[in-house]
N, C-alpha and C positions, 0 to 999 in steps of 0.2 A: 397595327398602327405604331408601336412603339419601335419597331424597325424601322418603321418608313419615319419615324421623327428622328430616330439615331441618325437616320444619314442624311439629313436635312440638318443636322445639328454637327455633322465631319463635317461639311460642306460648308459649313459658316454660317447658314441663314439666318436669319435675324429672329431673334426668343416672339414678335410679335406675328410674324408670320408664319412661326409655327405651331401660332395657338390659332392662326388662321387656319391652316392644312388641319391641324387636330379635328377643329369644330366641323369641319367641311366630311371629313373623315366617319366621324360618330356618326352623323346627318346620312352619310352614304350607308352605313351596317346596319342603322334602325333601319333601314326602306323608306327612308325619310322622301317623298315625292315632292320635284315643286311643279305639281300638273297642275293647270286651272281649267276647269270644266267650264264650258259655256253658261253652266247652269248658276252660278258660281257670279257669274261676270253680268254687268249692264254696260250701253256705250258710256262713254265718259263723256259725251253731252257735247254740246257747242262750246270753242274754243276760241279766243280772242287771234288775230291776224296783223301778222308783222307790217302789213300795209295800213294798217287803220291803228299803229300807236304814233303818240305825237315825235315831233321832231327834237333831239334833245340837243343841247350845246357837248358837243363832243370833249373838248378840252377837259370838262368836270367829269363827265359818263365815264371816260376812258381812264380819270385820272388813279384808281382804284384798280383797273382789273391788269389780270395775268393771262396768256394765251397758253393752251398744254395742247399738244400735239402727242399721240399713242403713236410710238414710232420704233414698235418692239418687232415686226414682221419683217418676213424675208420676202422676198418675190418668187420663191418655191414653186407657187401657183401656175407661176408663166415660166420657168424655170431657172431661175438666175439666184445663187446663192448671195444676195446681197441686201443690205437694207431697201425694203421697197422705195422710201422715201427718195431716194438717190436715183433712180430709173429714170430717164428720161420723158417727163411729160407731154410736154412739147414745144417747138422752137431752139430746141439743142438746154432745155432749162429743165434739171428734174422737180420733183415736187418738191424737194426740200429749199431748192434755189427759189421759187416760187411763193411759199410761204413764208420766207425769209423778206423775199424786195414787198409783199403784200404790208409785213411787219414793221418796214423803214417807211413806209411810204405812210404810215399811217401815223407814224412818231414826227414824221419831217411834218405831217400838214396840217398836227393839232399840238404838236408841244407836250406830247405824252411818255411814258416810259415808258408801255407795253411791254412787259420783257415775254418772251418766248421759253417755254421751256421743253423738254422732250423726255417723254416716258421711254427709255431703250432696254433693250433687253442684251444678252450675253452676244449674244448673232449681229444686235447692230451697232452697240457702244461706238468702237471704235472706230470703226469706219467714216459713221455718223460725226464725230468728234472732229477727224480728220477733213472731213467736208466742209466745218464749222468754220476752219482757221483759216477758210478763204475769205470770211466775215467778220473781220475783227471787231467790226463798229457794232454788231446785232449785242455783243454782250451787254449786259447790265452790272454795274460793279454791286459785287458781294453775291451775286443769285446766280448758282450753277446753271449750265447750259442744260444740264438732265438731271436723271434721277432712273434707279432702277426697280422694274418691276421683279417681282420672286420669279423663281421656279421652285416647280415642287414634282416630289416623285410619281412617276407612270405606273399605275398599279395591274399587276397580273390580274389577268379578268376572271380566272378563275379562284383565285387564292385571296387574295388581295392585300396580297406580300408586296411590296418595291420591286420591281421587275430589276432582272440584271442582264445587260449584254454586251457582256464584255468589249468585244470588236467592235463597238462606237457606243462607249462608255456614255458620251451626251445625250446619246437620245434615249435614256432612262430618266429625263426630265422634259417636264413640258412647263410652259406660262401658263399660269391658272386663270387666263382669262383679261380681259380687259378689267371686271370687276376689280380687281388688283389696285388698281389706280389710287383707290381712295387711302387703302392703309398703306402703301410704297408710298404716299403724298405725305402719309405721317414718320412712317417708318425712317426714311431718308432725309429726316429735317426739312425736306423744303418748305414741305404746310406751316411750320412754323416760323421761318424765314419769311415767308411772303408775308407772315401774319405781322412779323417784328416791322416789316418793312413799309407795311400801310397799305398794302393788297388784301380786296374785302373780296372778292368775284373772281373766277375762274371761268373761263368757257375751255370747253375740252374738245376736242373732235378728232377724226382722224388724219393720219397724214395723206391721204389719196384722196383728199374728199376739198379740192381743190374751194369747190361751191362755200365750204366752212370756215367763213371770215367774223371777224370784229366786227357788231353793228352796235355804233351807240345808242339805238333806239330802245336794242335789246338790252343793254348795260344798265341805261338811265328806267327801264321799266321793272326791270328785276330790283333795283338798290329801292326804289320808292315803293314798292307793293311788298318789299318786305320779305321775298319767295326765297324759300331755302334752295330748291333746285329745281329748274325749269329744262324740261324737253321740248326741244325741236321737232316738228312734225309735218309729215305732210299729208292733204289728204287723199286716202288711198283710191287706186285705179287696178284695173283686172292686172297688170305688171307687179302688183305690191302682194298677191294673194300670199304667197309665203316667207311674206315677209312680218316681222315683229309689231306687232300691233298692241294700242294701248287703250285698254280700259279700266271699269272702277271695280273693287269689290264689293257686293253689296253686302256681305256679313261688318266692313267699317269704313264704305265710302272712301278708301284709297285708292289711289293712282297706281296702275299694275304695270309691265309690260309683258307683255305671252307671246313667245317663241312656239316654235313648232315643235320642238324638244318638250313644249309642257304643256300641250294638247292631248287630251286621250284619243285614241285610234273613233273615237265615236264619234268625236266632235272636228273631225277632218273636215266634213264639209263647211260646220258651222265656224270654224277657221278661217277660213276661204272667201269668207262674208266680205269684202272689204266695206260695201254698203254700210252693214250695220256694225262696226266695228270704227270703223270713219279714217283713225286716225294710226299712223303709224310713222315709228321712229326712227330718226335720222342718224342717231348716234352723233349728234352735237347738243351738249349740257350744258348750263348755266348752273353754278355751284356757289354758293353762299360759302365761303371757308372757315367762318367764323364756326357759322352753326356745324360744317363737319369735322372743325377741329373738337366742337364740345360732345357730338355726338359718338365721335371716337372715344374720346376720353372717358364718355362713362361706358364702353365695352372691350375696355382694354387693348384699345387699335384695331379689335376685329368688328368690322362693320360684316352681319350675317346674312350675304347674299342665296336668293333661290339658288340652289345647285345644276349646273350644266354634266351631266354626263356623256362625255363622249368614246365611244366604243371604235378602237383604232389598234392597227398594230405596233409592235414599238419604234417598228423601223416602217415609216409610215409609201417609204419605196419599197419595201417588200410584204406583200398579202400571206406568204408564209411564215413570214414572225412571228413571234410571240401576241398574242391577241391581250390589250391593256385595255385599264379605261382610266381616261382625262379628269380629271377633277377640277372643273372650271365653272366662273360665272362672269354675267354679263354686264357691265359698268350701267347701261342704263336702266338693271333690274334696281337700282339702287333707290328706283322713283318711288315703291314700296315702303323705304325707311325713313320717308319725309312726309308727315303728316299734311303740311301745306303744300306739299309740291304742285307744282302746274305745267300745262304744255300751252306752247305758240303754235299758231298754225306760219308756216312759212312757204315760199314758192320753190319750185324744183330748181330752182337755179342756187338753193342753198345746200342741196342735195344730189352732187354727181361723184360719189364712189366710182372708183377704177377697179373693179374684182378680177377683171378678166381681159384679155386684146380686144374683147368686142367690145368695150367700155373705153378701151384706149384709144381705139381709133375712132370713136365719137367724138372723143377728148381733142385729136391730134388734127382733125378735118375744121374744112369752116363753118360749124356749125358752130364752133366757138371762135370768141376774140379777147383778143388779151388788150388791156388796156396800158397806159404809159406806167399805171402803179401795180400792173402785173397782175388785174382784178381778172379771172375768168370766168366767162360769161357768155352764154348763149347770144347769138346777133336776135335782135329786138324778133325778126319774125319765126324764133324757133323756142322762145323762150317756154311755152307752154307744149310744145309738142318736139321731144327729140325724138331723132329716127331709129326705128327697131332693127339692130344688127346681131348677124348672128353667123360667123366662120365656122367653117371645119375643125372641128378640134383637132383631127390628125395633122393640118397642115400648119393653122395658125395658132394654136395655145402656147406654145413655148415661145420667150418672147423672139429669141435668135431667126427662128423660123418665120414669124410674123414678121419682121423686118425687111427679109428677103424677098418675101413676097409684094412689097411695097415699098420698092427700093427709094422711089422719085416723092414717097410720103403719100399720104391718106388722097384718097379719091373726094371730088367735092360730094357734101351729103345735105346741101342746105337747102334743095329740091324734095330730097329724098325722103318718101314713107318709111320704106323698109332696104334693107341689104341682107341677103338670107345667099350665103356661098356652100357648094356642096362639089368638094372635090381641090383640085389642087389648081389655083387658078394665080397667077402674077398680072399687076396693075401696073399699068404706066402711066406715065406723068401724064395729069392733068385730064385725068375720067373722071364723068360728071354720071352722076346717079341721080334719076328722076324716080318719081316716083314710089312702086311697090318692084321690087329688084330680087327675083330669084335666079343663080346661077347654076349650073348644072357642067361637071369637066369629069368624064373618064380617064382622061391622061393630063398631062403636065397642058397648060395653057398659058397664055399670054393673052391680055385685054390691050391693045396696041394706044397709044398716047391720043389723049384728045377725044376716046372714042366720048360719045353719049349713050350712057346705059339707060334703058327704059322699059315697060314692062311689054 
């Protein structure tokens, strides 16, 4: 440990973040686990519902809060070394252009400040920055446009020394997580910025998560009930099985959230449950600032999230590397260190992450519509049921490749059950997909313009 702080400490880091990594550190050597055993857990009960709170006067809800967009990720995924946020959404508008016009359109139509801020990381600072200066009007005077999250050292998975490799010195650091967020919020003055400035509420979410907008219903229920941080949620469907689910402890009736990371191998199935587990989280937060300024402050800027470990190599394009592990945690474990914290039940149309091209091209078809304030949204008859797709990874995961194959743009899907493609297939303009849609190509294909696909 005292290695891996030495060079967290060459490197600049901030004396709070490296009592962050320290604590995180010790938690790893004990065998310190953050598993939750079904046994362990009850559901967390009926949940109030974003459609049944009343209607607030916007101009007063909004007049308080801040918008944080996590916008620390590369699009690696799909292969493009760039801020994801910048990637093309859709209509020639990336997600950052997008949550930007959602951000003006919502100052022009209530008289509000909303400032916008961005969590970046080393990979997307500047690029990010450079996108900004096409918006001159979004700033807010006095309130930086970002703020940075840590990095911290990649530990040898056998030693648990700071791994070193020379020939790409950088990837001996990884982001510790979205967790991060809360003490970067401290760390980098902004939390006490917004606080000097008269911003009581934060809502956080991601930057691909298009559906994760400002609602003053949500603003005006959170300032009046009091709630130090409220999760978004939605309720679970056989799609959600591995996905982050939220329940109570019963040892002191708090709010959890369990990963599959903090599952024992026993309770796989009871995981699985989405039934009786209900509800699960969207990674958009409601955050009282007040109360996580004061809750910092009495642990010395390290708010102590469950531990994420992840077992990766260093150079995470080569399986021969050196074999590390991540020392991360997850922003919305943080529902644990809020005694009163609560969740919303919300609709999926506040919940469409981009993780993958199969998720883009939902995104990119008319299964969505954009409105004149840039609001993205399912058209009225898909709103509760979007369509199951699912490409080749060989042909369409990277995004270069994915675009090639859909030169003339997404195929219609606003008929369509499913779209399930196996092999190397190219769209042309103006294919409609009904139905339940499996495809099948030995060799390179063309679907000719206009065709109607159907099962």
């Amino acid at each position: 440990m005292r290695a891996a702080v030495e060079k967290m400490r060459a490197a600049g880091a901030h004396p709070e973040a490296i009592s962050a990594f320290e604590s995180a550190y010790r938690r790893l050597e004990s065998g310190e686990t953050a598993m939750l055993p079904s046994a362990d857990l009850e559901s967390a009960g009926d949940v109030p519902a974003l459609e049944d709170l009343p209607d607030a006067d916007p101009a007063s809800a909004l007049a308080t809060v801040v918008q944080i967009k996590l916008n620390g990720g590369l699009a690696t995924t799909m292969g493009l070394q760039q801020p994801k946020s910048l990637m093309e959404a859709r209509d020639g508008r990336s997600f950052l252009d997008i949550i930007i016009g959602q951000t003006l359109a919502l100052r022009r139509r209530y008289g509000v400040d909303l400032p916008l801020v961005l969590m970046d990381s080393e990979s997307t600072r500047e690029p990010t920055l450079r996108a900004l200066e096409r918006h001159p009007d979004l700033q807010r005077d006095g309130i930086a446009p970002d703020f940075m999250q840590s990095v911290v050292p990649k530990l040898d998975a056998d030693t648990l020394e700071p791994v070193s490799w020379p020939e790409a010195p950088a990837l001996e650091w990884n982001p510790p997580g979205h967790g991060d967020v809360y003490g970067a919020l401290r760390r980098s003055g902004m939390l006490g910025e917004l606080l000097e400035r008269g911003f009581r509420h934060a809502m956080i979410g991601n930057a691909d998560n298009l559906g994760s907008r400002v609602d003053a219903r949500i603003a005006a229920h959170v300032a009046e009930q009091e709630i130090p941080f409220l999760m978004e949620v939605v309720q679970g469907t056989e799609a959600d099985r591995k996905g982050g689910h939220v329940a109570r402890r019963i040892a002191d009736g708090r709010l959890v959230l369990r990963e599959t990371a903090q599952t024992p191998d026993s309770d796989a199935e009871s995981f699985r449950d989405y039934r009786r587990w209900r509800w699960y989280n969207t990674n958009t937060l409601w955050v009282d600032l007040k109360v996580l300024a004061d809750t910092l402050a009495k642990s010395d800027g390290v708010l102590e999230l469950p531990l994420i470990i992840n077992h990766k190599t260093v150079d995470p394009r080569d399986g021969d590397s050196t074999p590390v592990i991540q020392v991360e945690s997850a922003m919305g474990a943080a529902i644990g260190s809020f005694p009163d914290a609560a969740l919303l039940h919300v609709p999926r149309t506040r919940f469409a992450p981009v993780k993958t091209t199969d998720d883009l091209l939902v995104l990119r078809s008319d299964v969505y519509e954009v409105s004149d304030d840039l609001e993205v949204e399912p058209v009225a008859e898909r709103a509760d049921s979007l369509p199951f797709v699912e490409l080749d990874k060989r042909f369409y995961r990277l995004i270069d490749a994915f675009e090639q194959r859909f030169p003339d743009g997404a195929p219609s899907l606003r008929e369509a059950e499913r779209l399930v493609v196996h092999g190397d297939i190219t769209f042309g303009s103006d294919v409609r997909v009904r139905g339940a849609v499996e495809l099948d190509a030995e060799s390179p294909t063309t679907i000719d313009a206009g065709t109607v696909l159907e099962p």
